[in-house]
N, C-alpha and C positions, 0 to 999 in steps of 0.2 A: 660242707654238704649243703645241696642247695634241696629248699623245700617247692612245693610242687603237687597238685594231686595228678595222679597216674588212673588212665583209665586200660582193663582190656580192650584189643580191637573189637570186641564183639559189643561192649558197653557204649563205644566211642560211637561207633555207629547208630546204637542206637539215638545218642543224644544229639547228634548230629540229624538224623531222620526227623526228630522228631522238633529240631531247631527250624527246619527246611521247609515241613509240614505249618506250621506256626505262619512262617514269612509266606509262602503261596497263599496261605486261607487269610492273611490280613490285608485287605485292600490299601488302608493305610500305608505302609512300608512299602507294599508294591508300584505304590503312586509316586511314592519319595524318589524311590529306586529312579524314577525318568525322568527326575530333575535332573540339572546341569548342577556346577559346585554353584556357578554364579546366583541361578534362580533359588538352589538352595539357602546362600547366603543372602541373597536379598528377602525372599521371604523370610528367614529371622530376625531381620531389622525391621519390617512390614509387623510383627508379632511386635516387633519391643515398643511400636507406638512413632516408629520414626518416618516424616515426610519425603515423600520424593528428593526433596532437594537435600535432607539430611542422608540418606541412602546416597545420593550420588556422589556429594564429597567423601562420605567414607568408608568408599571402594572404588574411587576415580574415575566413573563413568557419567555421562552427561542425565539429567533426567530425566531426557526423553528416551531414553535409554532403559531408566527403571520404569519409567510410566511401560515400556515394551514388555519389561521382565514382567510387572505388574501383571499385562493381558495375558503372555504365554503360562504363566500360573493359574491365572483363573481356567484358560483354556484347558489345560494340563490335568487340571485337580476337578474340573466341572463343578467348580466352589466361582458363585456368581458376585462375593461382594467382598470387600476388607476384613469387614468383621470374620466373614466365612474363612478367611485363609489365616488370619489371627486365631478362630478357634480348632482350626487343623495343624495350625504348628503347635499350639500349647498343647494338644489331646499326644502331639508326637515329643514333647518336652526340647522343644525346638528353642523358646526363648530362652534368654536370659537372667529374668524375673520370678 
């Protein structure tokens, strides 16, 4: 027997509506949502404290490359500094730390 909770379709919906509701009204997650995997993953490395050049070797891209990811972030998020996208991934539990 396998365990599990079980919702009616009238319940489901509701939790689902109200899941739906939550992610529309939080600009956060809405912002996340238009990252790339890549921009995502660099800005978690960007949160953990790590330089350009540590970011490029450990995800095999050149630096100027992250220094790119770097701008399309800020652009992205209208977060103007490091620190600003460091305190938008910790508020989203994005690091590591």
């Amino acid at each position: 027997m396998t365990s599990g909770t079980y919702l009616s379709p009238s319940v489901a919906n509701l939790v689902l509506d109200g899941y739906f509701q939550r992610t529309r009204a939080d600009p956060e997650i809405n912002e996340l949502d238009g990252l790339s995997k890549r921009e995502r993953e660099v800005l978690k490395l960007i949160a953990d404290g790590h330089s350009s050049a540590a970011i490029a070797k450990a995800v095999h891209i050149s630096p100027r490359t992250v220094d790119t990811h770097r701008h399309n972030l800020r652009k992205k998020l209208d977060i103007h500094s490091i620190a600003g996208l460091t305190k938008f991934a910790v508020r989203l539990g994005l690091t590591s730390t």
